[in-house]
BAFI-3210 file (N, C-alpha, C; in Angstrom, 3 decimals, decimal comma, padded with zeros to 6 digits):
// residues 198
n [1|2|3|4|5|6|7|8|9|10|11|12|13|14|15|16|17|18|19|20|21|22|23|24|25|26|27|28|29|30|31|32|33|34|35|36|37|38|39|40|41|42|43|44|45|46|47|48|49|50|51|52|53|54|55|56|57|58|59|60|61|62|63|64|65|66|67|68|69|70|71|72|73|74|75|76|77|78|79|80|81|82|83|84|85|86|87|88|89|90|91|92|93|94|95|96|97|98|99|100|101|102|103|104|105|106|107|108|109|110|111|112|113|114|115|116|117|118|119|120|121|122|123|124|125|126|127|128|129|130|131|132|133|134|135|136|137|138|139|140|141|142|143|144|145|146|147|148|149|150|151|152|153|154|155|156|157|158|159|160|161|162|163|164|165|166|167|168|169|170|171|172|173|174|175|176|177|178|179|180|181|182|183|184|185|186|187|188|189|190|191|192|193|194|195|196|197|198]
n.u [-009,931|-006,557|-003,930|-002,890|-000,276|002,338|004,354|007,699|010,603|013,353|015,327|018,288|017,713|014,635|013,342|011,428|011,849|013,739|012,090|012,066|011,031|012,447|014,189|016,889|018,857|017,974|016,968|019,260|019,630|017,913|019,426|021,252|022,312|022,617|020,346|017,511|014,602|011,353|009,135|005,422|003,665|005,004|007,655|011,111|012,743|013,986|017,276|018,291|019,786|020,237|019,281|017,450|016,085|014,559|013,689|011,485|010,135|008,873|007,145|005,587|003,839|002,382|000,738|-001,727|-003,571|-003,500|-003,238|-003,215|-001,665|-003,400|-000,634|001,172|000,420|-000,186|002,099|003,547|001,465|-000,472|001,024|000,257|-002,100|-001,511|000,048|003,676|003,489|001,400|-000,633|-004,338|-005,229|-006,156|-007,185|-007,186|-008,444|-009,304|-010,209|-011,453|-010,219|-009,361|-007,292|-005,836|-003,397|-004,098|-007,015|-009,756|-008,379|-008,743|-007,759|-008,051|-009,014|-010,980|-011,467|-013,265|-014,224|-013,101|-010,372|-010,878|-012,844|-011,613|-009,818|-011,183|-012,753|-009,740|-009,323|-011,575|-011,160|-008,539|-008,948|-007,980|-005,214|-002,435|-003,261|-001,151|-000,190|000,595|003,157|003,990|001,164|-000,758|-000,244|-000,103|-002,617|-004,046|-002,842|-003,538|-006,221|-006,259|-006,165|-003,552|-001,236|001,559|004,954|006,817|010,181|012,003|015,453|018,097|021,114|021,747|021,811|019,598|018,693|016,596|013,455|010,650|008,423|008,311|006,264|003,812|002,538|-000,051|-000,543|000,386|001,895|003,920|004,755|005,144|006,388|006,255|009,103|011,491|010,132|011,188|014,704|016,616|019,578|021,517|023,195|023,554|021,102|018,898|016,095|013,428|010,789|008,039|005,964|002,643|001,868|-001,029]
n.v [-010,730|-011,471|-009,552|-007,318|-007,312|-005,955|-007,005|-007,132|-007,839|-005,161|-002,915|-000,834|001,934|001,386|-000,265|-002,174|-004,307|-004,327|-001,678|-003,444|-005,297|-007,477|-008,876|-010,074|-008,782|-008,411|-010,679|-012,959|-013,693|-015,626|-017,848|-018,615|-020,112|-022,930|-024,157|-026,105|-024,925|-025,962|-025,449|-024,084|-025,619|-024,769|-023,364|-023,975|-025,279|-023,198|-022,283|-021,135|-018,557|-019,502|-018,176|-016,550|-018,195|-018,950|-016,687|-016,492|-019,294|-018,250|-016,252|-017,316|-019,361|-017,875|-016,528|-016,583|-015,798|-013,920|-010,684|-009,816|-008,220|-007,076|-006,901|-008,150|-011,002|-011,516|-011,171|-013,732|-015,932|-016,342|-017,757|-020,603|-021,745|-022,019|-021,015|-019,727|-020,066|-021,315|-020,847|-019,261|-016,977|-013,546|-012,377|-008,852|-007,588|-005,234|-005,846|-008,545|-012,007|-013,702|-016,086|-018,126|-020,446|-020,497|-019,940|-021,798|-022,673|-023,635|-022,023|-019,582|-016,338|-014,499|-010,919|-007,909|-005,835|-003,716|-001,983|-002,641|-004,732|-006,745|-006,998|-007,184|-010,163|-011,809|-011,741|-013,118|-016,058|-016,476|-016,098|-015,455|-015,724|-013,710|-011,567|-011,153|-008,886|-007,975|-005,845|-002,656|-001,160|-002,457|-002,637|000,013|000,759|000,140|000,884|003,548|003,124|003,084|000,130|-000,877|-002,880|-003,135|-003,399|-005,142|-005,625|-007,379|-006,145|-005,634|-005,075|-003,205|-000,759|000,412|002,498|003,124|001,794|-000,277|001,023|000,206|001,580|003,112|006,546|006,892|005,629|008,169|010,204|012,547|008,922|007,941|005,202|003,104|002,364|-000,714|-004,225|-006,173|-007,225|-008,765|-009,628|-010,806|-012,981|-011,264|-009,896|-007,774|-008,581|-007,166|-005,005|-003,014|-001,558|000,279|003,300|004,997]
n.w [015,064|013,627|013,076|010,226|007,566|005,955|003,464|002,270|000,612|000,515|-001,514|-000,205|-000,607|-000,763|-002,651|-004,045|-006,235|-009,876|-012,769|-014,519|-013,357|-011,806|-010,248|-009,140|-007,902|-005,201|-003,780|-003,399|-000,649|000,218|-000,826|000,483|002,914|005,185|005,516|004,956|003,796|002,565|000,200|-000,683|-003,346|-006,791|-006,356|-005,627|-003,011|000,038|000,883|003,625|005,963|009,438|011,185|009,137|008,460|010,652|011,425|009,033|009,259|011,758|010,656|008,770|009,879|011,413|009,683|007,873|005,620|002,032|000,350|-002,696|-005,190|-009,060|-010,794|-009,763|-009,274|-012,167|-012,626|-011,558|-012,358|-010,605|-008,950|-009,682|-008,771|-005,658|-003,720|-002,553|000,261|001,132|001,793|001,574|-000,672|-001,741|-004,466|-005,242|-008,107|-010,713|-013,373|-015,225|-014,567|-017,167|-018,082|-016,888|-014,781|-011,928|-011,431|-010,450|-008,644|-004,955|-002,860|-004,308|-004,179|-005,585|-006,284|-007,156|-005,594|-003,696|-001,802|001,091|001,103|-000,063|002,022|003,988|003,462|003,566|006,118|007,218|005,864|007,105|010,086|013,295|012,611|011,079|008,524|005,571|003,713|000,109|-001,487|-003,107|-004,822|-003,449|-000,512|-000,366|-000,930|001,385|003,602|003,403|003,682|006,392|007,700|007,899|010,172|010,858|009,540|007,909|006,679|004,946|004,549|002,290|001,587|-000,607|-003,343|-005,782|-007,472|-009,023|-009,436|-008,534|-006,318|-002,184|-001,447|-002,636|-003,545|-002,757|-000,276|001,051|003,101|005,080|006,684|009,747|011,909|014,432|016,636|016,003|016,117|016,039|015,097|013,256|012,214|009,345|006,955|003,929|004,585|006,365|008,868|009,420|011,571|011,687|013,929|012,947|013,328|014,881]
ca.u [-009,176|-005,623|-003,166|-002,880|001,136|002,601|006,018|008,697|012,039|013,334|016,693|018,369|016,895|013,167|012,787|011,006|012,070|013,738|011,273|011,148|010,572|014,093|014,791|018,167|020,013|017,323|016,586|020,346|019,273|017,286|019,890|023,151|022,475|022,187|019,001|016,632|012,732|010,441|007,924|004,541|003,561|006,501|009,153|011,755|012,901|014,943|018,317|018,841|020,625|019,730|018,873|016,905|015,335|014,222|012,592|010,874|009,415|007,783|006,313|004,586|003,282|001,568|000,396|-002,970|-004,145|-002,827|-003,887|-001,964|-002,499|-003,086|000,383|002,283|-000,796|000,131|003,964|003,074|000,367|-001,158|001,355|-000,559|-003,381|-000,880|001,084|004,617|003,418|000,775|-001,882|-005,226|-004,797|-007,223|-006,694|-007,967|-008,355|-010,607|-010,253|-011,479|-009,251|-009,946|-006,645|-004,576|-003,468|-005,019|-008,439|-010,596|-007,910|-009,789|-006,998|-007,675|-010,552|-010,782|-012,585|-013,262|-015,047|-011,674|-009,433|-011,863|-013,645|-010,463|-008,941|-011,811|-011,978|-008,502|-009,370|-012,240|-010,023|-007,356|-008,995|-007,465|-004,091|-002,265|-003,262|-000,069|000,195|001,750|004,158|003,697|-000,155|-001,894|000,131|000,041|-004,131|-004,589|-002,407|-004,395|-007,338|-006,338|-006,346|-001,989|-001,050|002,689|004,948|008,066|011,099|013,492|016,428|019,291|022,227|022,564|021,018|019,062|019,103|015,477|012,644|009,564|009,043|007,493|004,713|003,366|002,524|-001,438|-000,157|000,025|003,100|005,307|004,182|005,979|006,071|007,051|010,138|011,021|009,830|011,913|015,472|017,029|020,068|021,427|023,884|022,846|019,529|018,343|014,956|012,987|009,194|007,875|004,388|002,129|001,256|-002,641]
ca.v [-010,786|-010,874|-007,932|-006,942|-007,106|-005,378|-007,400|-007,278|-007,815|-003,763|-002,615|000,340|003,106|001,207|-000,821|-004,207|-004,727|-003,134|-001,666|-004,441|-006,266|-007,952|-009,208|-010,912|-008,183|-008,375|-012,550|-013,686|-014,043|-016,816|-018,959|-018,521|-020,756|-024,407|-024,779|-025,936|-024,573|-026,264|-024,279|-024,881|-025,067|-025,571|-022,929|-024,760|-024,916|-021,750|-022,276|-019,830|-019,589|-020,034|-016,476|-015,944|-019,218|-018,916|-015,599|-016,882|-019,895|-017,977|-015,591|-018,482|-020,103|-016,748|-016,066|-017,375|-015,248|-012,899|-009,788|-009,386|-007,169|-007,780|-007,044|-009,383|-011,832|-011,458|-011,775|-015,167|-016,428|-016,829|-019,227|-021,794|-021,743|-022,445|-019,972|-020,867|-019,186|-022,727|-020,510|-018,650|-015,374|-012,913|-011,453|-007,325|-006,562|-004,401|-006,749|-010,053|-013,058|-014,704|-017,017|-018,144|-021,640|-020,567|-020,511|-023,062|-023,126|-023,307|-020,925|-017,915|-015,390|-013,093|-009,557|-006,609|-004,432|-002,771|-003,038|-002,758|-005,385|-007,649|-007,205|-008,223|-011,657|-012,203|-012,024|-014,170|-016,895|-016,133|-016,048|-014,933|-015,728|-012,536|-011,326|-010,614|-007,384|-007,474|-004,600|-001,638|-000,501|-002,815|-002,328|001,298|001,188|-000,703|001,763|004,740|002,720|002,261|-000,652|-001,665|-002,606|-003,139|-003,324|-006,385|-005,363|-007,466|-005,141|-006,253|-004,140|-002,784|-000,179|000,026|003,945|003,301|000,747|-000,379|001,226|-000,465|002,077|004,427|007,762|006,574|005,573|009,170|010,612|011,148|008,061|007,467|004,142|003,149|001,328|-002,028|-005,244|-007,286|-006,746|-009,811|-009,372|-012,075|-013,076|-010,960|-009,469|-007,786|-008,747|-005,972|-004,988|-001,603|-000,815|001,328|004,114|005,339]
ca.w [013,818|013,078|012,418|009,126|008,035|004,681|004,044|001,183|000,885|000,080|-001,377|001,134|-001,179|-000,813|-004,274|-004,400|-007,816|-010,653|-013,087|-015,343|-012,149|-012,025|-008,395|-008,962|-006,727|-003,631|-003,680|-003,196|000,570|-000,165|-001,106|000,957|003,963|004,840|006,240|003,686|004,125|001,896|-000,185|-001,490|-004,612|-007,421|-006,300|-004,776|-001,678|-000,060|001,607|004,351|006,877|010,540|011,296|008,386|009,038|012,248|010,966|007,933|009,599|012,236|009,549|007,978|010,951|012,208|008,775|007,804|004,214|001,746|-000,085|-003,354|-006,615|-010,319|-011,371|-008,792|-009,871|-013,434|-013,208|-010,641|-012,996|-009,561|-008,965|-010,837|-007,586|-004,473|-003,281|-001,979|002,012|001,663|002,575|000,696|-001,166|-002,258|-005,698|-005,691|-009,353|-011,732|-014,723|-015,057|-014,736|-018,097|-018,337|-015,467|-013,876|-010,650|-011,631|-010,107|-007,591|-003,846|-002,465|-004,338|-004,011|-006,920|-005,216|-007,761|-004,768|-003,538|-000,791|002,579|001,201|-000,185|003,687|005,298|003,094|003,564|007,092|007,381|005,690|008,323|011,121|014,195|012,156|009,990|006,589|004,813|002,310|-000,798|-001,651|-003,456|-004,819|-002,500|000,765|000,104|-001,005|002,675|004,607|003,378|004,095|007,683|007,693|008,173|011,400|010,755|007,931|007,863|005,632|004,536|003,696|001,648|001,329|-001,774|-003,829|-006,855|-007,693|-009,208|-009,538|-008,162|-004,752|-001,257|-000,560|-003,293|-002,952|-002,450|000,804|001,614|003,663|005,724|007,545|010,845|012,215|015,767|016,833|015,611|017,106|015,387|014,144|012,958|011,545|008,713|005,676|003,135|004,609|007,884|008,962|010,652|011,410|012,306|014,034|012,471|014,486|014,372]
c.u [-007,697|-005,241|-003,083|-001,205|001,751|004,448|006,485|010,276|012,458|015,125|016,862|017,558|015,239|012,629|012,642|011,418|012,492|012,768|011,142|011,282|011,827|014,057|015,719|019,100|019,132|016,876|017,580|019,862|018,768|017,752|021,394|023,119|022,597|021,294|017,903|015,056|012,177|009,909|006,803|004,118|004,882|007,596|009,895|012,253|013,818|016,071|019,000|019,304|020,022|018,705|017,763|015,668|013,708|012,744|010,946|010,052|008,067|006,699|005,158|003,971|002,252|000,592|-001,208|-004,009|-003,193|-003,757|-003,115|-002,918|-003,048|-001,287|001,419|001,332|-000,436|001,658|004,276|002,459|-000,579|-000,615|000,854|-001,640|-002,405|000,219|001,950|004,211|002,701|-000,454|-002,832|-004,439|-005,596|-006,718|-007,745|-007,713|-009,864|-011,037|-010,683|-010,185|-009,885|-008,831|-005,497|-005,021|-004,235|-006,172|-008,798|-009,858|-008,698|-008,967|-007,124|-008,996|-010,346|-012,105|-012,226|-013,770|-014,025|-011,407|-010,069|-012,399|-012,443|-009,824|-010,140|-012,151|-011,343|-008,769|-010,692|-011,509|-008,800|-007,784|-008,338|-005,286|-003,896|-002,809|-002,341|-000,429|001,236|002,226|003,492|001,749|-000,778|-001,411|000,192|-002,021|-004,011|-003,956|-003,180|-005,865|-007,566|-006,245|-004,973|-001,722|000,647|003,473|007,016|008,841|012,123|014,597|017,729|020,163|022,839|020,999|020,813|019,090|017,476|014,367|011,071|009,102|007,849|006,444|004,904|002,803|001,160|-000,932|000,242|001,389|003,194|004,083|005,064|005,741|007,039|008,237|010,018|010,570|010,529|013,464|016,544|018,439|021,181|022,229|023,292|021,484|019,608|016,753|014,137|010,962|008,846|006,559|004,055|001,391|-000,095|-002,903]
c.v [-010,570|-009,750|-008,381|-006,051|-007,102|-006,245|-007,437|-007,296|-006,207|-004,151|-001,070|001,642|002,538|001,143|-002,443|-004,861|-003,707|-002,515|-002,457|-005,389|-007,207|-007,802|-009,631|-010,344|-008,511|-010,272|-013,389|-014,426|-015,510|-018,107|-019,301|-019,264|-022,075|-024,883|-024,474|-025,794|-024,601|-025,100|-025,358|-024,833|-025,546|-024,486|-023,918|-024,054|-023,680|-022,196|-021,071|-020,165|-019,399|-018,864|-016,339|-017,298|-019,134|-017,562|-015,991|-018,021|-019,432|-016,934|-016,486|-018,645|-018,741|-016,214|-017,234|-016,992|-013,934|-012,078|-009,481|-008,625|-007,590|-007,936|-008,090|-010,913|-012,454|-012,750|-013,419|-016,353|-016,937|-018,138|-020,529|-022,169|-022,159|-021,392|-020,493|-020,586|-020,910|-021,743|-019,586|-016,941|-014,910|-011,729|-009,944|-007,114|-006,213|-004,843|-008,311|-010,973|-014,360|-015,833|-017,011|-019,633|-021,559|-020,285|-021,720|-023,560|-022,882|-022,149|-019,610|-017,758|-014,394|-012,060|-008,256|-005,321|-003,609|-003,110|-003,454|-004,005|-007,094|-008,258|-008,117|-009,917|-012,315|-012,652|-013,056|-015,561|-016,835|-016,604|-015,334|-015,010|-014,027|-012,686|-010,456|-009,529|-007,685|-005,778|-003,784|-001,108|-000,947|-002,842|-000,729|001,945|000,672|000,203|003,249|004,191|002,219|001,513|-001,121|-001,668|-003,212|-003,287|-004,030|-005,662|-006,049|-006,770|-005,692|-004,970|-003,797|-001,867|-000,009|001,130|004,062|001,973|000,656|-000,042|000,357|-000,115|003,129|005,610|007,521|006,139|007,132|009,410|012,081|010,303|007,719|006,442|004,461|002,520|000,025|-002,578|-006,182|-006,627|-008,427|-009,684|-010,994|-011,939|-012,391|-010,070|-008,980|-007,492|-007,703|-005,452|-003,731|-001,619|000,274|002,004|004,673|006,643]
c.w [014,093|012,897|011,053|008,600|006,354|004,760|002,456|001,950|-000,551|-000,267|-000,163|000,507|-001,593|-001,918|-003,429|-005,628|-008,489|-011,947|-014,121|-014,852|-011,812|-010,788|-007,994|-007,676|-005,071|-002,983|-003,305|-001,672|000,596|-000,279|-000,876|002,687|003,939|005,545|005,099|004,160|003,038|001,764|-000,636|-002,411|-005,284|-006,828|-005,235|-004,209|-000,963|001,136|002,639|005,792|008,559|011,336|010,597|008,264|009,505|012,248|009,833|008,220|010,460|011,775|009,359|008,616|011,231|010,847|008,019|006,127|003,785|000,928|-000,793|-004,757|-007,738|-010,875|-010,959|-009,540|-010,982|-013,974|-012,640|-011,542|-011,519|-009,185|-008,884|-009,257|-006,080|-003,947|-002,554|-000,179|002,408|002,457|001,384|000,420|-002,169|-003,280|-005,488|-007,069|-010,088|-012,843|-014,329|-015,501|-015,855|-017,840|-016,968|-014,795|-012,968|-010,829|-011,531|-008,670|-006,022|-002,803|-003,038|-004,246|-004,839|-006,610|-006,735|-007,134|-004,711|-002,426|000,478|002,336|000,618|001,239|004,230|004,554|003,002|005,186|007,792|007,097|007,169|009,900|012,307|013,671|011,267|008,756|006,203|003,476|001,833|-000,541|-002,632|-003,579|-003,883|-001,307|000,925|000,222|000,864|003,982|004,821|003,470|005,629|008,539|008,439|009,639|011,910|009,062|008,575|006,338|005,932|004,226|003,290|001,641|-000,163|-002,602|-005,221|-007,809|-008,187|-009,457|-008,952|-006,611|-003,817|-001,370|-002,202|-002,861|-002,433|-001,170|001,842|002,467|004,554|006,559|008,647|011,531|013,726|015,941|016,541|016,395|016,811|014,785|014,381|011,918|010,435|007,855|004,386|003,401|006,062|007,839|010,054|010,165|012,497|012,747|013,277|013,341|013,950|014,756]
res [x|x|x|x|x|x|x|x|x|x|x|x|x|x|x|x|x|x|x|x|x|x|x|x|x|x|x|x|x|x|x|x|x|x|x|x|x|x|x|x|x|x|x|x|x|x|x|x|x|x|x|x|x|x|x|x|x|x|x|x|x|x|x|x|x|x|x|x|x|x|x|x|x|x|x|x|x|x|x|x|x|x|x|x|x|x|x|x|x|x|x|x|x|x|x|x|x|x|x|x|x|x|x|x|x|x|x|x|x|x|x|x|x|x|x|x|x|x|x|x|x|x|x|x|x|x|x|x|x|x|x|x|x|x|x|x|x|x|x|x|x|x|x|x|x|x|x|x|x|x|x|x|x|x|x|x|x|x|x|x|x|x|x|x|x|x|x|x|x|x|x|x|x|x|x|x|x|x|x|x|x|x|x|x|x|x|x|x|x|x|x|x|x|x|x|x|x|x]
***
């Protein structure tokens, strides 16, 4: 199997969003280069620049399933069954999915067991490729389940003072990670990825 790889793009005080999910300050990145990288699905395409590229392609490529929440789910509508990564993604929620584009779609997997059992269907899908972690509840359920075996942060430069954070406290603390493996630094963003120590 695959590693198992928790990624957001963070502000410096460790917000994914502000709390009424508002990403305008952490997303600029996205669109200050001139190298255009297709998406799949309808968001269009992301302009970045060579650096951030270079990073973001080989993400994808290594990346094979995802593991995302209800609330990301929600605010997405499951981006209507295609996710822009172009790869499967396994919904964890406790509620049924009565209304949503992505129903019927062959990319998602809708799991109500909990997360042990979400990961390892993400990773069957996957294969020997990564299964990407969303941000906050479900990269922090999967870390206290063991399970994380790194954790990718975008970091933008600028701070938020409060909002939606990376890891929740269910993730349990302090957590010390090892040295990067990655530090990519970029217009707008530095790209960086920590082991998780066991």
């Amino acid at each position: 199997m695959g590693q198992v790889i928790a990624s957001a793009t963070t502000s410096l005080d460790g917000f994914i969003a502000r709390q009424d999910h508002g990403i305008d300050e952490l997303f600029g990145w996205y669109d200050v280069g001139d190298v255009v990288v297709e998406n799949h699905g309808d968001l269009p395409p992301f302009r970045l620049t060579e650096e951030s590229a270079a990073y973001w392609l080989a993400w994808r490529e290594q990346l094979g399933a995802l593991v995302v929440g209800r609330e990301l789910f929600d605010l997405t509508d499951g981006w209507g069954g295609k996710h822009p990564l172009g790869v499967p993604f396994v919904l964890l929620t406790h509620r049924p999915v009565r209304e949503s584009a992505a129903l019927g779609s062959p990319d998602l997997v809708v799991m109500h067991e909990g997360v042990l059992e979400a990961v390892a269907a993400a990773q069957e899908l996957a294969g020997d490729k990564v299964v990407g972690v969303a941000a906050g509840t479900i990269a922090s359920q999967v870390h206290a389940a063991g399970l994380l075996d790194a954790v990718n942060v975008d970091l933008v430069p600028v701070f938020l003072g409060s909002g939606r954070p990376y890891f929740t406290a269910q993730a349990g603390g302090p957590v010390p990670l090892g040295d990067p493996t990655v530090v990519v630094p970029s217009r707008g963003v530095t790209h960086l990825s920590f082991p998780v120590r066991r």
